[in-house]
N, C-alpha and C positions, 0 to 999 in steps of 0.2 A: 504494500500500500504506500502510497507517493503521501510522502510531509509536507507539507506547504509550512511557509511565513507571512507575515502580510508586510506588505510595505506601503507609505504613504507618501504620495506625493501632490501636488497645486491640484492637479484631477481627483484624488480622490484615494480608496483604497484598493491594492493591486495584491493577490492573490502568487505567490511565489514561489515552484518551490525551493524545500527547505533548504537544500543541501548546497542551488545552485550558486555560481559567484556572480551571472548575471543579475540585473534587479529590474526594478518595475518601469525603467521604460522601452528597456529590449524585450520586458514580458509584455507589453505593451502592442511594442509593433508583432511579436509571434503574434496573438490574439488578431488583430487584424490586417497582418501580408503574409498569408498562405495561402503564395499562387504558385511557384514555380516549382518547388524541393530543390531547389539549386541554390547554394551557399556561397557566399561572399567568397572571391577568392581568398586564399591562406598568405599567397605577399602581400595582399592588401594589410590583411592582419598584422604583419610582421612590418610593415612600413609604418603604420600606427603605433603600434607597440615600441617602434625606435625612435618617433615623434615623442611619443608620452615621456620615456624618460630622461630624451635629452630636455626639453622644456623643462624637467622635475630640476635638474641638475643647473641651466640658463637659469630660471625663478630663483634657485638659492643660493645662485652666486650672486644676483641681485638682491637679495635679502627682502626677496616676496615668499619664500616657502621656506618651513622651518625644515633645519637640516634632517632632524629626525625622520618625518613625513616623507622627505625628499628620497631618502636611503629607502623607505618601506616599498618606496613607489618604483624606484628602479630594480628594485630584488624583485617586483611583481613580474614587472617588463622583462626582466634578461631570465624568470620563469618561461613565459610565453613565448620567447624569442629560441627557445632549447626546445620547442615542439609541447610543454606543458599547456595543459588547460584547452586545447584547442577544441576538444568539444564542448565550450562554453560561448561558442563564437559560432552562431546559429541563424544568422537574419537570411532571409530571402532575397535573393538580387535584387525584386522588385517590393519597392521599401518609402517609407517618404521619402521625399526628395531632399538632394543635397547631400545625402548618406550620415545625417542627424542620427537615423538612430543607429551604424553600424559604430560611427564616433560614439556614441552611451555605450554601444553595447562593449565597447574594449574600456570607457571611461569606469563602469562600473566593474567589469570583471578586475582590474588594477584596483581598483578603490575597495573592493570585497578582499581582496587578497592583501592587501596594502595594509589593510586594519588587521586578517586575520596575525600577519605577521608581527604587530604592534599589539597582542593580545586580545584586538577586539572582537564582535560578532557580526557575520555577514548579513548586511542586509539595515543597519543601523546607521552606519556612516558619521560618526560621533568623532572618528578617531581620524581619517580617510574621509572625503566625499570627492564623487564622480565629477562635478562641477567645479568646487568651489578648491581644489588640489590639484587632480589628478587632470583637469581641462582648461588650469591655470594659463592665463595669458593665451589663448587656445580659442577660438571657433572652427564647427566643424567647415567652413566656408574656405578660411586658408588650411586648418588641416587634413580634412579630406581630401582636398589640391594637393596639399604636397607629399600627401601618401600615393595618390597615381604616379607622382611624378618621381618616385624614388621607387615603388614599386614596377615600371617600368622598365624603367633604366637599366635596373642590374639583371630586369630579364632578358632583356634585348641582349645585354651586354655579356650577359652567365649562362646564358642559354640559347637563346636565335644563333649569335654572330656567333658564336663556336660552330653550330651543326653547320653554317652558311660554310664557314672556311672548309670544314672536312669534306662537305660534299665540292665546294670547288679545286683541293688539293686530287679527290678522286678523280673528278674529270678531267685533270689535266694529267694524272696516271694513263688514264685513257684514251687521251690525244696521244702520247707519246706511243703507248704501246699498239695504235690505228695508223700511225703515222706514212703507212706504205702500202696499206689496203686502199687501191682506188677504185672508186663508186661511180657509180649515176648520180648527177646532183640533179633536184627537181625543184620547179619551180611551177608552182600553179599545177601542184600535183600532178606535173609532166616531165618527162625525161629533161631532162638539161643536160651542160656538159660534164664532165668529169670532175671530180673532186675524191680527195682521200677523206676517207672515214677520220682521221685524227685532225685534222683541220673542219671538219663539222663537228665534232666534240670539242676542241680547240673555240668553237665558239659559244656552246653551252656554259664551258668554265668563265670566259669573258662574262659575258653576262651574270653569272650568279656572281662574279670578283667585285663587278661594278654595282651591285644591290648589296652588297657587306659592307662595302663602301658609304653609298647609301646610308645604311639603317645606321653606320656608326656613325653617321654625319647627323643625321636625323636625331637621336636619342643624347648628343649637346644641349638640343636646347631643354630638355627635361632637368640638366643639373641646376635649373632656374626653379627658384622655391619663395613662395609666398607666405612663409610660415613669419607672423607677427604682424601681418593684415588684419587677421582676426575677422570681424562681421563684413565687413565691406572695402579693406584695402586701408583704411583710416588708421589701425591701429589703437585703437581704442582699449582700454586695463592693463596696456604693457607697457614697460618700459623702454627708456632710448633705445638702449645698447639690446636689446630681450633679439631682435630678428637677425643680429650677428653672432650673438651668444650660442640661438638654440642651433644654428646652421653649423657653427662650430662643435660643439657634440654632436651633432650626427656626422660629421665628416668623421671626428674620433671617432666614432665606433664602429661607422662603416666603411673607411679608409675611403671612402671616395671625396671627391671635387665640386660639392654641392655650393653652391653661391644664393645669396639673398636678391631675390629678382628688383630690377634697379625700378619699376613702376608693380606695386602692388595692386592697382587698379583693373592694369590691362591683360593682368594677370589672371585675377579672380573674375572678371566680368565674362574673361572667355575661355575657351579648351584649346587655344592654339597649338601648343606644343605638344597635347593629346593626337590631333588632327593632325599634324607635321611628322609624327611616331606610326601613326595608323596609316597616313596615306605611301609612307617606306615600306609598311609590312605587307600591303594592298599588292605594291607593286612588284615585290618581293614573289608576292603571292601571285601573281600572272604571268611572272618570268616563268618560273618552278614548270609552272600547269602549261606552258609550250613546250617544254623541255620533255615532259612527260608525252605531250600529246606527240609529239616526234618517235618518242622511244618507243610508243605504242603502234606507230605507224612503222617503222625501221624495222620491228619484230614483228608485225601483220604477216598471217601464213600459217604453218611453215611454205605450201605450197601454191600456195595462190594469192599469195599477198608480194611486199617488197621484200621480204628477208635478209635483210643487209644484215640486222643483226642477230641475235639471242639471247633473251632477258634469261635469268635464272627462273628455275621450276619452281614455286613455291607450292601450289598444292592442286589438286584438280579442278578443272578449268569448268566441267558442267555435270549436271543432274543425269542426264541422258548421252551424250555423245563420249562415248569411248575414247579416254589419250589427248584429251582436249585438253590443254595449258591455254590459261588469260594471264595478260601483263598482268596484274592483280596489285603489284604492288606500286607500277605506276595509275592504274588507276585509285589507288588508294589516296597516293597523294594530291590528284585530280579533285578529289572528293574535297577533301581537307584546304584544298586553294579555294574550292567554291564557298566554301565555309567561311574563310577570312576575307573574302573577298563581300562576302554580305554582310559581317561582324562591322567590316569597316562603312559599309552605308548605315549602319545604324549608332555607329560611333557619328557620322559625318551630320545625320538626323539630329542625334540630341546635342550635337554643337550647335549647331543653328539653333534650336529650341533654345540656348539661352534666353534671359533677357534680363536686360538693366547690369543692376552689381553680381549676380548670381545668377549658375547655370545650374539648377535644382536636378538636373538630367545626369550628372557625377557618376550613380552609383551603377547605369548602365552600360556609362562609356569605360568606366572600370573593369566593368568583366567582362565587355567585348574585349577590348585591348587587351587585357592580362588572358585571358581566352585564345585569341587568337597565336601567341606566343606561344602560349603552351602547346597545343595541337600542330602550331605548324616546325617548332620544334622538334618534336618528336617523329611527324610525317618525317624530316629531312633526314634524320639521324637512320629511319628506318629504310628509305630509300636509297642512302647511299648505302647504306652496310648489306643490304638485302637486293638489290638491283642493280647500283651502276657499279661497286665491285666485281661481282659478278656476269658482267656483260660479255659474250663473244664476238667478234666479228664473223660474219658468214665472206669470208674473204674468195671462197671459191664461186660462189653464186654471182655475187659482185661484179668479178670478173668476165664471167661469162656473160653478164649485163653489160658492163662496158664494150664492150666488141661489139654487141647489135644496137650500140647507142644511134639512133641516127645525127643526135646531137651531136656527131663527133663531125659534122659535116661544116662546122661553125668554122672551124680551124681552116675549111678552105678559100671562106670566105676572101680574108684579105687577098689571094690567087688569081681567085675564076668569079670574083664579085658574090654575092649575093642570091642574086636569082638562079644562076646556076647551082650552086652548093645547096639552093628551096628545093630545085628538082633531082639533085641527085640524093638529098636526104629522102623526100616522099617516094621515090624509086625505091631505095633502098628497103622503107617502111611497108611497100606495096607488093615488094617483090620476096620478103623474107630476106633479104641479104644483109652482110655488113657495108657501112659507107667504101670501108676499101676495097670490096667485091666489083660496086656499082660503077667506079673509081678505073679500074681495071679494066672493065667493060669498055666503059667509054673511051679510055685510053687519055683519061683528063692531063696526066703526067707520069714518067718515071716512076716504076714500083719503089726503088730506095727511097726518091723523093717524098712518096705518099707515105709510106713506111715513118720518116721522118717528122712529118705536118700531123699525123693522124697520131702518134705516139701518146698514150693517153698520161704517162709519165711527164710529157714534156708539157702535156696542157694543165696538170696541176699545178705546173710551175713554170709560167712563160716566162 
């Protein structure tokens, strides 16, 4: 049987229970936002929890928190920060706005712990309270801003931009070890001229190098922290020095390079640097999902498709067809781009939904963004380790493609002009033959000469 407490607060009296360290206004919002079963992300958590106690530690080096209270509050926080208590951190994404009460809900679990540590009883707040200590100098308006923007950060930075680099170290594994396998290149999903398989992967790794690039460019301006704004930018119950202070303890404790944003206003009034993070990972996210849709096309067959390459087997491809292999794991990540890719129109929605001094839309562009990092981190790490390691070249197939290229008739071009090289490719196309059959026939020039001009070696590399 569940023990309750009661707690009281300006509304009234709130029904608790007994054991929990949240209080009555996270029981508050449970009672009325159970829509989703989806929980706040856990960095969000943990960017909070490093707000709270460097502000504990800023207040009492200005001699607004007594040091006691101060020490109770950070023993709560570096609790919480070591993975404790986290099933006491329970709000639904979808929440009042502004993320009010996911801020209560970390101000009271510190402040129930804060007291417990100082002897007292959770739920009392005599010794501790959630407000008037533990959300000192503190609105959820600059702190829930500066929790996305430090929550971000080190995911982009601890997690995307690591998987981004290994999968572009793999691709260029891959260029290198393609590098003399020469192809059909296609354009408008038609034959073109020739090209080596490792200079088509040679451009995958481009690409994904230039969006690492990107996203670390992008995830600067998140070291921009609005923390000592408070309600609206103004600064109001804090001290001078409080927005240098608190930026200074979390740089101590997170070794990073976080700065006091030079306009608090144009800070809090908008999600810019959210929307500057998100529109990297978007784009990031449409690079991936061509690369994929390539590999899926390169590995079409085995016998009736393109076959240039060979994904790895990962597990049986259908219900009913016998021996049947699907890409599976590039379309996995396919899957997972179209994900981030709609994360981000809804991150880009509730920016615009701002208005005035406050974007009350926070706590959804929170776990899209922290959301989309996660899943598309892991697609990367699982795609390169499970797919493009494992890639083959179909080098013999290839071959045998290049030789009935009719595209190889390009190269005569500069020769015999143009419209002659038009009809001896569609000959070539018409009659089943190679361009240097047609070549022949005609007697267009010297078999070594043609031999030399047609060398599909020398067209990957004029």
């Amino acid at each position: 049987m569940v023990r309750y407490r009661r707690e009281v607060d300006f509304l009234g009296s709130v029904k608790v229970p007994y054991d929990a360290y949240y209080g009555s206004e996270t029981q508050r919002t449970l009672n009325n936002f159970n829509i989703s079963g989806i929980k706040v992300r856990p960095e969000l958590i943990t960017a909070l929890a490093i707000i709270k106690r460097s502000a504990a530690l800023a207040n009492t080096k200005e001699g607004k928190l007594d040091k006691r209270i101060s020490k109770a509050i950070v023993r709560a926080c570096d609790e919480i920060l070591k993975g404790k208590l986290s099933d006491q951190f329970i709000m639904d994404i979808f929440q009042s706005g502004a993320g009010t009460s996911t801020n209560m809900n970390v101000n009271e679990v510190v402040a129930n712990r804060a007291s417990e540590i100082l002897g007292g009883k959770k739920g009392t707040y005599k010794i501790v309270h959630p407000n008037d200590h533990v959300n000192m100098s503190q609105s959820t308006n600059d702190t829930y801003h500066a929790a996305i923007h430090i929550a971000t950060y080190f995911m982009i930075n601890d997690r995307l931009i690591p998987a981004v680099s290994a999968l572009e170290k793999a691709l260029k594994k891959k260029a290198a070890e393609f590098k003399d396998d020469i192809k059909t290149g296609r354009t408008h999903l038609q034959d073109a001229v020739p090209i080596t398989l490792g200079q088509e992967f040679s451009g995958y790794a481009y690409s994904v190098g230039l969006h690492e690039r990107n996203l670390a460019d992008a995830s600067k301006v998140l070291l921009h922290l609005s923390l000592g704004g408070t309600a609206i930018g103004t600064g109001i119950e804090t001290k001078k020095e409080y927005h240098r202070d608190v930026v200074k303890e979390i740089n101590s404790y997170t070794k990073g390079h976080f700065v006091s944003a030079s306009n608090f206003f144009g800070v809090q009034q908008n999600q810019n640097e959210e929307l500057i993070a998100s529109n990297a990972i978007r784009e990031l996210a449409i690079a991936l999902s061509k690369i994929a849709n390539d590999l899926r096309l390169l590995n079409s067959g085995p016998a009736a498709g393109f076959s240039d390459i060979v994904l790895p087997a990962m597990l049986p491809g259908s219900s009913i067809m016998p021996g049947k292999v699907n890409p599976s794991i590039a379309e996995l990540l396919n899957m997972v781009c179209f994900q981030v890719i709609g994360n981000d129109l809804t991150v880009s929605e509730a920016a615009e939904g701002g208005q005035l001094e406050l974007n009350v839309f926070m706590p959804v562009i929170a776990y899209n963004l922290l959301y989309s990092i996660e899943i598309l981190s892991r697609a990367i790490n699982t795609f390169t380790d499970k797919c493009v390691k494992g890639i083959k070249s179909n080098s013999e197939r290839m071959r045998h493609v290049v030789n009935k290229d009719m595209s190889l008739a390009t190269a005569l071009a500069p020769y015999i002009g143009y419209a002659k090289a038009a009809k001896i490719a569609r000959k070539a196309y018409k009659e089943d033959k190679t361009v240097m059959q047609v070549c022949l026939e005609m007697k267009i020039m010297p078999k070594e000469k043609l031999k030399k001009i047609l060398d599909p070696k020398r067209l990957v590399k004029p």
